[in-house]
C-alpha positions in Angstrom: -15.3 -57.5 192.9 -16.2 -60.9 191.1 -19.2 -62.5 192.4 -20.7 -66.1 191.4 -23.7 -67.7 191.3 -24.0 -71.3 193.0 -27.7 -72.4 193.8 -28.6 -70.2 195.7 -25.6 -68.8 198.0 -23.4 -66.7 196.0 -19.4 -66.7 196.6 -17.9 -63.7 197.0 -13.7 -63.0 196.0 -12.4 -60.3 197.6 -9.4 -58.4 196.1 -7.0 -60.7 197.9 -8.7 -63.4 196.5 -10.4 -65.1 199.6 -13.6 -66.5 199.0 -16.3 -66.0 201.2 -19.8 -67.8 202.0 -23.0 -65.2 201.4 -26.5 -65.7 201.7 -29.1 -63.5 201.3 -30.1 -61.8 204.7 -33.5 -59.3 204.6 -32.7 -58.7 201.0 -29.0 -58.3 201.6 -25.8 -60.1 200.9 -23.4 -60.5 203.8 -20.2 -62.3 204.0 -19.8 -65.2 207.1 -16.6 -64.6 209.2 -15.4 -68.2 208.0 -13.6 -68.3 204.4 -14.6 -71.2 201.9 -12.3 -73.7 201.0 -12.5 -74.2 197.6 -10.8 -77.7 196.0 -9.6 -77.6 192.7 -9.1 -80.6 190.8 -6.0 -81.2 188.0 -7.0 -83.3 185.0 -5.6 -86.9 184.9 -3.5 -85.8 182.1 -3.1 -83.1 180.1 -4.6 -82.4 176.5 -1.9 -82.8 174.1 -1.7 -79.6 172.1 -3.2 -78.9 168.4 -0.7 -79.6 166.0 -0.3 -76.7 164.4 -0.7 -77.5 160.4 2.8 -77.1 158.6 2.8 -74.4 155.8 3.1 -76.2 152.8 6.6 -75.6 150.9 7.2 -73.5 148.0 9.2 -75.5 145.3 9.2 -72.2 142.7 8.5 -68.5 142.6 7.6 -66.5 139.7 6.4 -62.8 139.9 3.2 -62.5 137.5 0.6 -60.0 136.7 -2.5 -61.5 138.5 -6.1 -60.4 136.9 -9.5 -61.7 138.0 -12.4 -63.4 135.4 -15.5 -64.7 135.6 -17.9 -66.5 134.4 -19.5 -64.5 131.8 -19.6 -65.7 128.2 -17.7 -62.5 127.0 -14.5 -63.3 129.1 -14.6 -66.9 128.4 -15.4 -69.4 125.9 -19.0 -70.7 125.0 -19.1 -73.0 128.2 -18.7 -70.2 130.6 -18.6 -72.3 134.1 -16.4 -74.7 132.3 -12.7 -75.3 132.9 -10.5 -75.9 130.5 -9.7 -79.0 132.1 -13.7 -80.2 132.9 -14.1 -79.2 136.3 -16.7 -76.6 137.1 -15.6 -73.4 138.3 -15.2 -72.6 141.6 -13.8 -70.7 144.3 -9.9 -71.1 144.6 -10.0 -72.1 140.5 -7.0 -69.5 138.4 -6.1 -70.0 134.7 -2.7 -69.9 134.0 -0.7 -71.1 130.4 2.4 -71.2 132.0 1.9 -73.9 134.9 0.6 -77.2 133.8 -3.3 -78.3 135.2 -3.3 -79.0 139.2 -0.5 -77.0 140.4 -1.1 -75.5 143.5 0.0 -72.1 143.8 -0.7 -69.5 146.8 -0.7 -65.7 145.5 0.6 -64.6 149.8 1.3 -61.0 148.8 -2.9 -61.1 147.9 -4.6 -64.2 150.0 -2.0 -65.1 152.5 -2.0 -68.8 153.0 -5.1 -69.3 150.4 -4.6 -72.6 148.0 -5.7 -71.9 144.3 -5.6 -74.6 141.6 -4.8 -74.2 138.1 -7.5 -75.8 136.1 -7.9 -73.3 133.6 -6.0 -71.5 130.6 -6.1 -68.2 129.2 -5.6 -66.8 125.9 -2.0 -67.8 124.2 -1.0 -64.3 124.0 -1.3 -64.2 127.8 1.5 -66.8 128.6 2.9 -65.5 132.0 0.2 -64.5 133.8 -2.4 -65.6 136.5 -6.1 -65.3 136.1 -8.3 -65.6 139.1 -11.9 -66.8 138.9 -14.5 -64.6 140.8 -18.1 -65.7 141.3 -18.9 -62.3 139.6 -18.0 -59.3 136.9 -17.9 -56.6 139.6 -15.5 -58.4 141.8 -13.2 -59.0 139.1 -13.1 -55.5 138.1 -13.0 -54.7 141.3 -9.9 -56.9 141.6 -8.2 -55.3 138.6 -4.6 -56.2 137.4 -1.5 -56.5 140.2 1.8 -56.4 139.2 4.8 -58.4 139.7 2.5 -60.9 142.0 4.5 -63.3 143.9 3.0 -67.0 142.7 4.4 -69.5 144.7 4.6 -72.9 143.4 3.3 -75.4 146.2 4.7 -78.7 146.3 2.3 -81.8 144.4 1.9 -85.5 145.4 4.0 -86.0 141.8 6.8 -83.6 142.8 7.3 -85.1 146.1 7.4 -88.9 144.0 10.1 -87.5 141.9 12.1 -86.0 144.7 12.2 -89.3 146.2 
């Protein structure tokens, strides 16, 4: 049995779905013989719905070994929370040789629909490989090395220029 508050009647719905008027009598709630008539209103006009945002499209995969850094002078040069580019680092920031600075890339086998920016490099021996900054040394441990990652390659405003 729902029951509703209004005021200080309540309105009862019976498992039919009838609504009845009840006030309080000695401490007691009884139903009146006579059902409610209860008027519903449509909105004007209905809300059109959320556009659902479009998954951006993959112009390249690669399959990568993925590791994690961060910023601690010993896994980094002598500005640690400097990129190699200038920006500071930053969650969503990977190093990568192989893709030039502020491609887009989504790891979805690891973060799903996550955006990560290169705007970092790593040493020359690593060349295909993606490195992903963590705000700190346990996580990236933590995080280890993955395998054969799928890195796909999001479309950039340059790309889409050119394909024009």
């Amino acid at each position: 049995m729902l029951i509703t508050t209004i005021v200080t009647s309540l309105i009862i719905t019976n498992i039919v779905g009838t609504a009845f008027a009840a006030l309080p009598v000695s401490g007691y709630n009884l139903p009146s013989l006579a059902p409610l008539t209860v008027v519903l209103e449509a909105p004007e006009k209905a809300d059109a719905p959320a556009e659902i945002p479009k998954r951006e499209e993959a112009v390249k995969n690669y399959r990568v070994p993925v590791t994690a850094y961060s910023s601690t002078p010993d896994q980094t040069d002598d500005t640690p929370f400097i990129t190699a580019n200038g920006s500071r680092v930053r969650d969503g920031i990977i190093a990568a040789n192989f893709l030039p600075f502020g491609t887009r890339v989504r790891f979805p086998e690891l973060f799903g629909d996550k955006v990560f920016t290169v705007e970092d490099r790593m040493n020359a021996r690593y060349f295909y490989r993606a490195d992903i900054w963590m705000e700190s040394r346990a996580a990236a441990w933590e995080f280890g090395i993955k395998r054969k990652v799928l890195v796909e390659v999001l479309l950039t405003e340059e790309r889409e220029v050119a394909r024009k």
